[in-house]
GUKERO-995322 format. One record per residue (C-alpha): residue number from 1; residue in one letter; x negated, y negated, z. Coordinates in steps of 0.001 Angstrom, whole numbers, plus 500000, padded with zeros to 6 digits. Example, Ala and Ser with C-alpha at 12.3 -4.5 7.8 and 13.67 -1.06 7.14 Angstrom:
(node 1, "a", (487700, 504500, 507800))
(node 2, "s", (486330, 501060, 507140))
END
This chain:
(node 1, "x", (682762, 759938, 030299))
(node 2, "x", (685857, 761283, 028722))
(node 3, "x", (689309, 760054, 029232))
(node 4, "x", (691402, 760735, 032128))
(node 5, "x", (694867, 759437, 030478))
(node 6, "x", (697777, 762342, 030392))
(node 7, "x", (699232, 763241, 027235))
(node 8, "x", (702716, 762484, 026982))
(node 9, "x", (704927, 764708, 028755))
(node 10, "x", (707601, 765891, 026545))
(node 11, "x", (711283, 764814, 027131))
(node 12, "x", (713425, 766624, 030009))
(node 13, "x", (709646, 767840, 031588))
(node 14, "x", (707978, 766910, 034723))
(node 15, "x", (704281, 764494, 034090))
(node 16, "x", (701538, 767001, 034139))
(node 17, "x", (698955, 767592, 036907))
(node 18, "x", (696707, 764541, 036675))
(node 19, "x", (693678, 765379, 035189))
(node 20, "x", (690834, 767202, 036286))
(node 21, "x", (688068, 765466, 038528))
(node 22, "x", (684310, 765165, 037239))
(node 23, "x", (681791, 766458, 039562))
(node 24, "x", (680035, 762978, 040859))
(node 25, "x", (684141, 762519, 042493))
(node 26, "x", (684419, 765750, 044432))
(node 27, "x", (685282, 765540, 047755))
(node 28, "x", (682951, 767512, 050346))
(node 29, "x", (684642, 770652, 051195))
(node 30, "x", (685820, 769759, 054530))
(node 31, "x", (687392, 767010, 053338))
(node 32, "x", (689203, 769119, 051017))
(node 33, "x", (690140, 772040, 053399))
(node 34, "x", (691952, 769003, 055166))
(node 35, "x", (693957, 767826, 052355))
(node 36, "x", (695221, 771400, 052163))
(node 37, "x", (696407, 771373, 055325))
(node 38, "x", (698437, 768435, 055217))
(node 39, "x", (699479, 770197, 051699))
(node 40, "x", (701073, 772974, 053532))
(node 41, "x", (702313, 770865, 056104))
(node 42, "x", (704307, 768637, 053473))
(node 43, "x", (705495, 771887, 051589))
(node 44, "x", (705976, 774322, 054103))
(node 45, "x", (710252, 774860, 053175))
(node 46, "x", (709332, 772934, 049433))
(node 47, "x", (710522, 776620, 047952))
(node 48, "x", (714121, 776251, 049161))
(node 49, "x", (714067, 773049, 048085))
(node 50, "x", (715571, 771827, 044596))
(node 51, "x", (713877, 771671, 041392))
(node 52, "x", (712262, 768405, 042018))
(node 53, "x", (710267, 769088, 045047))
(node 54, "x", (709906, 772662, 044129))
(node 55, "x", (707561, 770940, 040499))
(node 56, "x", (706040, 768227, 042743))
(node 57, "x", (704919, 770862, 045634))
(node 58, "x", (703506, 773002, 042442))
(node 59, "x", (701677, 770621, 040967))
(node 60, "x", (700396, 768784, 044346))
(node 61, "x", (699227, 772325, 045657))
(node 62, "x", (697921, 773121, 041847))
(node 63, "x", (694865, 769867, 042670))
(node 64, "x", (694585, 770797, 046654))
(node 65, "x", (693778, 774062, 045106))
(node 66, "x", (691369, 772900, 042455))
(node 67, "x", (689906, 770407, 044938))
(node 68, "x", (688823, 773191, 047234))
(node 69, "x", (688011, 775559, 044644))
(node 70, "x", (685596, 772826, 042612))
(node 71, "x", (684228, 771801, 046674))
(node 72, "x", (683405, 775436, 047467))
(node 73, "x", (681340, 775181, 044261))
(node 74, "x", (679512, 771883, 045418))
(node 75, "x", (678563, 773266, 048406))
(node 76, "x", (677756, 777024, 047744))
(node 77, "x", (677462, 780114, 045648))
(node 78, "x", (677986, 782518, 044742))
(node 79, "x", (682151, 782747, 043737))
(node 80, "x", (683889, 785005, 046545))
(node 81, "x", (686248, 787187, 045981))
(node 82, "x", (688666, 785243, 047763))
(node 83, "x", (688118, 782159, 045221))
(node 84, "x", (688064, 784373, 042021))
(node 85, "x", (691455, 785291, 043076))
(node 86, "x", (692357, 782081, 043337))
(node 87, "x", (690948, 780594, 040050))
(node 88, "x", (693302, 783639, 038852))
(node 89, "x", (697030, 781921, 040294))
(node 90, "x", (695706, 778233, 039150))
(node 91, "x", (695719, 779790, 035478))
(node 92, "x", (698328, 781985, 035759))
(node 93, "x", (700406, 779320, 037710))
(node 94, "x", (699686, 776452, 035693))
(node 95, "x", (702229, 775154, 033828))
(node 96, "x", (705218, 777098, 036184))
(node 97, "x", (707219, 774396, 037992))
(node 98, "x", (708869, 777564, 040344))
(node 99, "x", (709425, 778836, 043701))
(node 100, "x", (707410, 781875, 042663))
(node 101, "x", (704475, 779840, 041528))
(node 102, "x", (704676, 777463, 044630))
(node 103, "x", (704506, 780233, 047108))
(node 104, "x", (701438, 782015, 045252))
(node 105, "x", (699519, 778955, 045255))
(node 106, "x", (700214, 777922, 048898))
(node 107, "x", (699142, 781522, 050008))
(node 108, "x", (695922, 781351, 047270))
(node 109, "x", (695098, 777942, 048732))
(node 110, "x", (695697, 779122, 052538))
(node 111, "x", (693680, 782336, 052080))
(node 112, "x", (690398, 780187, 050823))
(node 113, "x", (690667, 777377, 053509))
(node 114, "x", (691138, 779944, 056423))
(node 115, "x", (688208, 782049, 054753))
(node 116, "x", (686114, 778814, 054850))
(node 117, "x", (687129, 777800, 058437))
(node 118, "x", (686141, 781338, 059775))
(node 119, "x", (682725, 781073, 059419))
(node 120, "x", (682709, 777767, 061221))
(node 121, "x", (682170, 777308, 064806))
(node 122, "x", (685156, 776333, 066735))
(node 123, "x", (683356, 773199, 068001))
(node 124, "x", (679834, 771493, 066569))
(node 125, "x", (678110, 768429, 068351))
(node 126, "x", (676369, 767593, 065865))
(node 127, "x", (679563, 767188, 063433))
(node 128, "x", (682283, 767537, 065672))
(node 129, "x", (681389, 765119, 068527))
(node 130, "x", (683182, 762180, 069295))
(node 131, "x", (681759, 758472, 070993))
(node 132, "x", (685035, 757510, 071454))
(node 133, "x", (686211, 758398, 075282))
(node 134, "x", (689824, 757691, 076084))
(node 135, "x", (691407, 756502, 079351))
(node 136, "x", (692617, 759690, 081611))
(node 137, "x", (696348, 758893, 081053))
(node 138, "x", (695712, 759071, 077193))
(node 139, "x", (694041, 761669, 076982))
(node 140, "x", (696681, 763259, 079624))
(node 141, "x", (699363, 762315, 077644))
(node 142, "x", (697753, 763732, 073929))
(node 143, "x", (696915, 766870, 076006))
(node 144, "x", (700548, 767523, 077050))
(node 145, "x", (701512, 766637, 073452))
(node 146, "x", (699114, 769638, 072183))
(node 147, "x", (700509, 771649, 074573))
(node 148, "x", (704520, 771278, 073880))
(node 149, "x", (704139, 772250, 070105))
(node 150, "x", (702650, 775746, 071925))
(node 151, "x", (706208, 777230, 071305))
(node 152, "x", (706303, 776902, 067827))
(node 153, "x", (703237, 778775, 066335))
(node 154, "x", (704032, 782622, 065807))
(node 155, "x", (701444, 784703, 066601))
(node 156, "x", (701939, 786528, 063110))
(node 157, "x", (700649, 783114, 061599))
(node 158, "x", (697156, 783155, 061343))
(node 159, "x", (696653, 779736, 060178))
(node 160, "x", (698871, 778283, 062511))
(node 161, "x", (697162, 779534, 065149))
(node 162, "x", (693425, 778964, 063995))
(node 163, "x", (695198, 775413, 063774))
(node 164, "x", (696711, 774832, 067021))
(node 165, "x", (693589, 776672, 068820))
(node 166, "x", (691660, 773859, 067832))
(node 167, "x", (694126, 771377, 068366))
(node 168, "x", (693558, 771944, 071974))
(node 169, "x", (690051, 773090, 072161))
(node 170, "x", (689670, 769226, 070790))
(node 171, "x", (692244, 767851, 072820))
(node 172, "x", (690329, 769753, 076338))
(node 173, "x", (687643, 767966, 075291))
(node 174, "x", (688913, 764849, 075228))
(node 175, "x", (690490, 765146, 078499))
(node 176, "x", (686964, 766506, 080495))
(node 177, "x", (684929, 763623, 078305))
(node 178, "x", (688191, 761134, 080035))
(node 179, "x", (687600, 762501, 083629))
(node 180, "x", (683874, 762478, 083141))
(node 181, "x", (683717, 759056, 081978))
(node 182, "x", (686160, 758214, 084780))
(node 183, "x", (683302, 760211, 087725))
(node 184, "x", (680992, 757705, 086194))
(node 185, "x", (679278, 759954, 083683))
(node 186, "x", (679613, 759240, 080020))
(node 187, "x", (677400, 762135, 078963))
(node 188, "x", (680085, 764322, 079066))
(node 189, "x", (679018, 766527, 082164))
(node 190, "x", (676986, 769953, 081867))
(node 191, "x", (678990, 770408, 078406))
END
């Protein structure tokens, strides 16, 4: 197996991107799509930062984006438009450490992982399903948490609304498999 080492970086420049990931360590595409998110999450106002976080957002966003790229490819072909566009910013984005190339990335990387999520139901048992049944008041509590951050997605955001949809299709749930479990029946009710 070849090296993974960096070159050098040259005086006065940010360490480049690590290096790329061999196919037996890609991470299954959901896992990836997830890492996205919390990529946008943790660079959502990165482009008014300053020139530090503006290189480290760049280069973070440059693997989330490779890492769902290379996972779309583990899982399925053919290449979609959507991902031949982005294969298109990661080279033409590369080696840019700016605001410019931060927010074409982020909207390359958003594009594929909504694509991805659209074709996926809402909610599957056989993936989706969770054991784990929390006390009434928790789930109460986690419910009413979902709910506050309600005000803060824009309707004009598609992801953020795909995102907070299923927030609380996940945390209903949790709250009817907490008020089942309380009537005495773990199954879950009718479903």
């Amino acid at each position: 197996m070849p090296e993974t080492t960096q070159p050098p970086s040259p005086r006065g420049h940010l360490p480049l991107p690590a290096a790329p990931y061999y196919l037996d360590l890609l991470q299954p595409l959901a896992a990836s799509s997830a890492a996205a998110r919390a990529n946008f999450n943790r660079y959502a106002d990165a482009a008014q930062g300053d020139a530090d976080t503006i290189s480290e957002g760049v280069r973070d966003t440059l693997r989330a984006l490779m890492q769902v790229c290379d996972s779309m490819r583990l899982e399925r072909l053919p290449v979609t438009p959507l991902e031949t566009a982005a294969r298109r910013q990661l080279d033409r984005h590369a080696a840019s450490h700016s605001a410019e190339a931060l927010s074409a990335l982020t909207g390359a990387l958003r594009s594929l992982v909504v694509s991805e999520e659209e074709g996926r139901p809402l909610f599957d048992p056989r993936s989706d399903a969770s054991e784990q049944v929390q006390p009434v008041s928790v789930a109460l509590d986690l419910a009413r948490q979902v709910l506050s951050r309600s005000p803060e997605v824009r309707r004009g955001d598609h992801a953020g609304v795909v995102v907070h949809a299923t927030l609380l299709d996940h945390q209903l749930r949790m709250l009817v498999a907490a008020v089942e479990a309380q009537r005495g029946n773990p199954a879950g009710g009718e479903g």
